[in-house]
C-alpha positions as CSV (number, residue, x, y, z in Angstrom):
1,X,144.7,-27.7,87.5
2,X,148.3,-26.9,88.0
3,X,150.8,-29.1,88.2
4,X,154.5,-29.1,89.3
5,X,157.6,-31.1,87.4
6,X,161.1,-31.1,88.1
7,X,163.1,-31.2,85.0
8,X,167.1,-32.2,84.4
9,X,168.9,-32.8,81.2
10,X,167.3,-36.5,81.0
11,X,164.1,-36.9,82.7
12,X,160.9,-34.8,84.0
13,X,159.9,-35.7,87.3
14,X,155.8,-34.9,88.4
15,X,156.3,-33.6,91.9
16,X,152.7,-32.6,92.9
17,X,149.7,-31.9,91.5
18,X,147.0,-28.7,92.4
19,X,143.4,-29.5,92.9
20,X,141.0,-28.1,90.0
21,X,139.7,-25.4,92.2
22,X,142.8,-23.4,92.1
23,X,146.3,-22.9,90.2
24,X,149.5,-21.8,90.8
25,X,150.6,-19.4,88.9
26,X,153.9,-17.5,90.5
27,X,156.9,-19.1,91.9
28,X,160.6,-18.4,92.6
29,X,163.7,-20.5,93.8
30,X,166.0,-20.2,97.0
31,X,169.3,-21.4,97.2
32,X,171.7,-22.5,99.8
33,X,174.9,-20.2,100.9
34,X,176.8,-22.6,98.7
35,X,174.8,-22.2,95.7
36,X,172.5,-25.5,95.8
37,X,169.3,-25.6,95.7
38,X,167.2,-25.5,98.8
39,X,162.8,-25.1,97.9
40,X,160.9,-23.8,95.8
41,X,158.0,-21.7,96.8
42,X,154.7,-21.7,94.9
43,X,151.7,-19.4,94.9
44,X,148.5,-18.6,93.7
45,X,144.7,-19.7,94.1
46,X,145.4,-23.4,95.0
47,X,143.9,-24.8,98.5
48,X,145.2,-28.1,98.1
49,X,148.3,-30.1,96.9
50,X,148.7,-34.1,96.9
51,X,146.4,-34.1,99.1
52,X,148.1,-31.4,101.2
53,X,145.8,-28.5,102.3
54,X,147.6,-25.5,101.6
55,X,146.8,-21.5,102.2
56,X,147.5,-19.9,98.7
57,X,151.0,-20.4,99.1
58,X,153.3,-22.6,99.8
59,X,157.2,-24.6,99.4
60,X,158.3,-27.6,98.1
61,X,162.5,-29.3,97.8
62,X,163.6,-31.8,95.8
63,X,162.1,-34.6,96.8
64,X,158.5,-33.2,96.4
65,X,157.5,-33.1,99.7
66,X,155.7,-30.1,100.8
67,X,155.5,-27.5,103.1
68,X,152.3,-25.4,104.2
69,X,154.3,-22.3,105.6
70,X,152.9,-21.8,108.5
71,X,148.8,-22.2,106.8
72,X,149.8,-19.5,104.2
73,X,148.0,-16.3,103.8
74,X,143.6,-16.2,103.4
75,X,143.7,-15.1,99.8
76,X,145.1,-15.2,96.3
77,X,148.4,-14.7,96.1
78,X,149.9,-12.7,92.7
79,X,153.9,-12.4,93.4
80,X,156.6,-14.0,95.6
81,X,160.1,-13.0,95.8
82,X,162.9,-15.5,97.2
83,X,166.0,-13.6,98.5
84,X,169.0,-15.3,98.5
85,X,170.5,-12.8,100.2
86,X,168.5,-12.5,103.4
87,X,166.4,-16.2,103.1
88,X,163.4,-14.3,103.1
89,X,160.7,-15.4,100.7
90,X,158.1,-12.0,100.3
91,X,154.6,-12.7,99.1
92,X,152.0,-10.2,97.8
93,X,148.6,-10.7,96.4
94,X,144.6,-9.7,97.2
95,X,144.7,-11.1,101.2
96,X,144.5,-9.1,104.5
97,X,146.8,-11.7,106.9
98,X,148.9,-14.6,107.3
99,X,146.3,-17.7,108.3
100,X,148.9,-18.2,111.7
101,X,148.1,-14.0,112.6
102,X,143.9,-15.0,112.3
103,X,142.7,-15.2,116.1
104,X,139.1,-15.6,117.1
105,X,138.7,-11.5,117.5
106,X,138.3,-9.3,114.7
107,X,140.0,-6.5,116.8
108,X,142.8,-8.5,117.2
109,X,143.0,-9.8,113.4
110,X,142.8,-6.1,112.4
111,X,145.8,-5.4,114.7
112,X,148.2,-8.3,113.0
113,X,146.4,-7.6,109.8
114,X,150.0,-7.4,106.8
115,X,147.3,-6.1,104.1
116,X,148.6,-8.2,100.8
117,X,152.2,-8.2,102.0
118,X,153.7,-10.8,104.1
119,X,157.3,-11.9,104.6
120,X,158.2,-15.3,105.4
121,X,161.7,-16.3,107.3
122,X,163.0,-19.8,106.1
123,X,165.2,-19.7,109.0
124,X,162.5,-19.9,111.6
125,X,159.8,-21.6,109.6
126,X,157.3,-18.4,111.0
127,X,155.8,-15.5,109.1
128,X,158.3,-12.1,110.1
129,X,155.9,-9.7,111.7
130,X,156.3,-6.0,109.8
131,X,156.4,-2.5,110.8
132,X,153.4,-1.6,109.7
133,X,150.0,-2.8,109.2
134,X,150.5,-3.3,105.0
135,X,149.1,-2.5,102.4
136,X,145.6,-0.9,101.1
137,X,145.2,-2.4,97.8
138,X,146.9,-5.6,96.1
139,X,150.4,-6.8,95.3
140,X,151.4,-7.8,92.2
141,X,155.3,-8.0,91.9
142,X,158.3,-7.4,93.3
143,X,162.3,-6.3,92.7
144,X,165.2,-5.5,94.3
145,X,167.4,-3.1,93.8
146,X,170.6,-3.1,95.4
147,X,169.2,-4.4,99.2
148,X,165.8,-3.4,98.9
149,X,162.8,-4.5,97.7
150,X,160.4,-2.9,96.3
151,X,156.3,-4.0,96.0
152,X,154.3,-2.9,92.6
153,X,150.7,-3.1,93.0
154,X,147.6,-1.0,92.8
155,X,148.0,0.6,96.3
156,X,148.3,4.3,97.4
157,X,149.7,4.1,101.0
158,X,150.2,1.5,103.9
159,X,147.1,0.8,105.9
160,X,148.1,2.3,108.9
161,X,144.9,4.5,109.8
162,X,142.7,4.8,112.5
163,X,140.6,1.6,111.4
164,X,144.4,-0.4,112.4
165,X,144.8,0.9,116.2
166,X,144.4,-1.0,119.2
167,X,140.9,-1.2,119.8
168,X,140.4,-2.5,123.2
169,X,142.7,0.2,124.6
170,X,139.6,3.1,123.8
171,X,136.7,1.9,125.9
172,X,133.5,3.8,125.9
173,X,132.2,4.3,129.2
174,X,128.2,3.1,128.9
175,X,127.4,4.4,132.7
176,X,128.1,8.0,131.3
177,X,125.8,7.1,128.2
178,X,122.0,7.3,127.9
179,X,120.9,3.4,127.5
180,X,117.1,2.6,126.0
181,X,115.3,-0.4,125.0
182,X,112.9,-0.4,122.5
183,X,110.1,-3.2,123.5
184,X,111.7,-4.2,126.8
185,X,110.3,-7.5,128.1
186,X,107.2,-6.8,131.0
187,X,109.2,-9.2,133.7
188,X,110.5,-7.7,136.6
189,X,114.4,-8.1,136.6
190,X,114.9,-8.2,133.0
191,X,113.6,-5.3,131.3
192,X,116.3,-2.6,132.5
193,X,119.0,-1.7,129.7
194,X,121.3,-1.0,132.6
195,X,121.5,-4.5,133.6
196,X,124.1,-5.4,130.4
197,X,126.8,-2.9,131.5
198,X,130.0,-2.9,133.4
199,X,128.9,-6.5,135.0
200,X,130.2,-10.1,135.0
201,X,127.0,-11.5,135.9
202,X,125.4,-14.9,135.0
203,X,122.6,-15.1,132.2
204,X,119.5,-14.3,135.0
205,X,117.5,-11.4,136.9
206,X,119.0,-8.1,137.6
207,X,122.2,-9.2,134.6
208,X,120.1,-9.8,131.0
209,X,118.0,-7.8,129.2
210,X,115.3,-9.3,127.4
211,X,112.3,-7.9,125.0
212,X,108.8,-8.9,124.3
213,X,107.4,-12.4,123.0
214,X,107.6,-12.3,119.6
215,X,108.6,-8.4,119.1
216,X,111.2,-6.7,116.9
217,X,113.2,-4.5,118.9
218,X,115.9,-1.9,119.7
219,X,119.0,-1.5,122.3
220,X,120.1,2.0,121.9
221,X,123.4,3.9,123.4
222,X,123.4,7.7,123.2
223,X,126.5,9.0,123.8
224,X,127.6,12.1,125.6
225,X,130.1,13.1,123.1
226,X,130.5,13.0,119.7
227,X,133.0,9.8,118.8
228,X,134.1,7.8,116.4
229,X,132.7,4.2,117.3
230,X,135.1,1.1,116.1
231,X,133.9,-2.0,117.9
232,X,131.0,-3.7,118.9
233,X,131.3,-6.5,121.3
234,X,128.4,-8.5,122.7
235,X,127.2,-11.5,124.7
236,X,124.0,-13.1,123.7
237,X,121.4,-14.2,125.9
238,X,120.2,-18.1,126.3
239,X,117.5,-17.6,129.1
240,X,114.7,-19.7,128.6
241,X,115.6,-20.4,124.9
242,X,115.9,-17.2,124.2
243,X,118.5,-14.7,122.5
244,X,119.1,-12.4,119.8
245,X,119.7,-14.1,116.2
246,X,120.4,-11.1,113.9
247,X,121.2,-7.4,114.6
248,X,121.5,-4.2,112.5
249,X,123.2,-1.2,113.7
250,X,122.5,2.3,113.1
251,X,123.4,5.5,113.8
252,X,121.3,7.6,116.2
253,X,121.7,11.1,114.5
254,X,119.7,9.6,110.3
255,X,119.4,6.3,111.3
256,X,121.9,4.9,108.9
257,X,122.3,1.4,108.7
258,X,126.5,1.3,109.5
259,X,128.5,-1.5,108.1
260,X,130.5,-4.3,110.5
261,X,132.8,-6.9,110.1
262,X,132.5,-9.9,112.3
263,X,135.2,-13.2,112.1
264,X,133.9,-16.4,110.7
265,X,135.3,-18.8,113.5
266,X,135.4,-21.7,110.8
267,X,136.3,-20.1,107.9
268,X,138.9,-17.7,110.0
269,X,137.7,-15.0,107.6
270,X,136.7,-11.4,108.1
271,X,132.8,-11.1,106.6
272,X,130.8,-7.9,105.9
273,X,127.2,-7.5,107.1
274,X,125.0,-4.3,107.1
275,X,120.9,-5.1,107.4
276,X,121.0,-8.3,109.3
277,X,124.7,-9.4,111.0
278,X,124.1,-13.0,112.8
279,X,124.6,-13.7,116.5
280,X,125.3,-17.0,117.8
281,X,123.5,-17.9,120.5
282,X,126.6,-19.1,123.6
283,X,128.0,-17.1,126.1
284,X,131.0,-16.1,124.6
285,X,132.0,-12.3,123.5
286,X,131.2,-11.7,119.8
287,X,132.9,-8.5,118.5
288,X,131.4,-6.4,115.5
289,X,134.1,-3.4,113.8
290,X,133.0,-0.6,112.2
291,X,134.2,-0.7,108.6
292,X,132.4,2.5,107.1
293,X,134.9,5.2,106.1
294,X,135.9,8.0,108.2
295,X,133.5,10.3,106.9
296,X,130.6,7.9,107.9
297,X,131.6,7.2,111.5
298,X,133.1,10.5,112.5
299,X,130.7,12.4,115.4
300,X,128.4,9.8,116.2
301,X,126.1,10.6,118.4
302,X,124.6,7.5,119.5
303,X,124.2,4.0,118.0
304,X,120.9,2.1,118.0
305,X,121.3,-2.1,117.9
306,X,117.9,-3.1,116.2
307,X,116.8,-6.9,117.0
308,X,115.8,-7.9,113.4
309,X,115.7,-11.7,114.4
310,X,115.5,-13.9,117.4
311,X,115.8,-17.3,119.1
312,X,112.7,-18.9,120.8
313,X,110.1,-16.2,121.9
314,X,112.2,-13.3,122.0
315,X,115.1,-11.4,121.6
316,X,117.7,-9.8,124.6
317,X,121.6,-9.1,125.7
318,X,123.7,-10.6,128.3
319,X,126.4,-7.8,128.1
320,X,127.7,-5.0,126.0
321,X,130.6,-3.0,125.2
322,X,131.5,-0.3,123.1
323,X,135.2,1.0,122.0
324,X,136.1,4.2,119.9
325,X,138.9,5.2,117.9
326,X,139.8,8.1,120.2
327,X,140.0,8.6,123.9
328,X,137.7,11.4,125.3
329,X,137.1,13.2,128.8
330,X,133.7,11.9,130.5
């Protein structure tokens, strides 16, 4: 538990109070132009104060009431820096974005992402959008020196690499790829792998593809060039109760199980999956990035969706799309 007092020469005033499941442990002071004092800003591993939810970080005045700062930022933080100077308050810690820059796309979360470095303006009450993309390791302090400052931490470079780009501006073209699926259902109407592609059809014949009661199976893209794949996105099937629960990507070429990310639309968090990634069964788009390293993903040939688990008595896709890190001739 942390907890917060404001002291003078005669008394010590409890301001607020953290919640046992986290602590504060850095702060720093900003002043007015005229020297007084205008908030303090607190950070840490706190979630909550009097009662107040509160992203990691967050600012308090004189009076003790608080202010979230826009949600804060989705993990720990280890350092803040108040400038006096420029009323900008920079924090740094172990988090990958500001909670006001998490959307409900993991592309688009990638593409805001301030990797353990954010910079908040007091002026505008907003998070300042940088540069660059951040950082590739954590934050733990900060100085100035003259009218810069300068981060410490145990990173090696920004994070602006091909993982950071604008994914929906690469599209792979799936009418140029070879499409297969591996136990498609028997029914007329349903059992084509071309029916997913390049269509804004409803959840029925001739726009879904479904697979066999009861059966694992596959959806598999071959490409025709070697690429560097960085998004998944796909809409599940509901026909008849039906729809894909789990997936696990491969690659064509060894079969090796490649590692996604996918955004928690609760927990506005970026989780990992690998052998079995979940699908909710709706008809919105659900987008799946590549986070293998370069090395992994470079000069894929193909990538084959297994259906590892499914909802009522079978498995199957709505639609499909594909996006790469590079644009190609087809």
């Amino acid at each position: 538990m942390s907890s917060l007092l404001m002291l003078s020469e005669s008394s010590a005033t409890l301001l607020a109070a953290a919640s046992s499941s986290g602590q504060v442990t850095t702060a720093c002071a900003l002043y007015n132009k005229d020297g007084s004092f205008a908030r303090a800003f607190m950070g840490g591993s706190v979630s909550s104060l009097n009662s107040t939810n509160v992203g990691y970080v967050f600012s308090i005045d004189g009076s003790g009431k608080i202010d979230s700062m826009a949600g804060g930022v989705n993990g720990p933080v280890n350092a803040l820096y108040c400038d006096n100077d420029t009323q900008l308050v920079y924090v740094g810690g172990n988090f990958t974005s500001t909670v006001a820059g998490l959307t409900t796309s993991v592309a688009t979360m990638r593409a805001v992402s301030t990797g353990s470095l954010a910079i908040y303006e007091t002026a505008t009450a907003a998070w300042r959008a940088l540069s660059f993309h951040g950082l590739d390791g954590p934050v733990f302090d900060f100085t100035k020196v003259k009218d810069r400052v300068y981060a410490v931490g145990a990173f090696t470079s920004t994070a602006d690499n091909a993982t950071h780009i604008a994914l929906g501006e690469q599209p792979i073209n799936l009418n140029a790829c070879t499409l297969t699926g591996g136990n498609s259902a028997e029914t007329e109407g349903f059992n084509d792998p071309q029916n997913i592609i390049c269509t804004s059809g409803a959840d029925s014949t001739g726009n879904t593809w479904l697979m066999r009661d009861k059966l694992p199976g596959y959806y598999r893209i071959d490409f025709p060039f070697r690429t560097t794949p960085s998004l998944l996105r796909l809409m599940n099937t509901a026909y008849e109760g039906r729809g894909t629960k789990a997936i696990r990507v491969e690659a064509a070429q060894n079969n090796q199980v490649l590692a996604m990310s996918y955004l928690d639309p609760e927990l506005r968090t970026e989780i990992f999956c690998g052998q079995s990634c979940p699908l909710p069964q709706d008809y919105n788009w659900h987008e799946f990035r590549f986070v293998d390293n370069d090395e992994t993903l470079a000069n894929i040939t193909g990538v084959i969706i297994n259906i590892v688990d499914w909802y009522g008595m079978g498995g199957g896709f709505n639609k499909v799309e594909m996006y790469q890190r590079g644009k190609y001739p087809l």
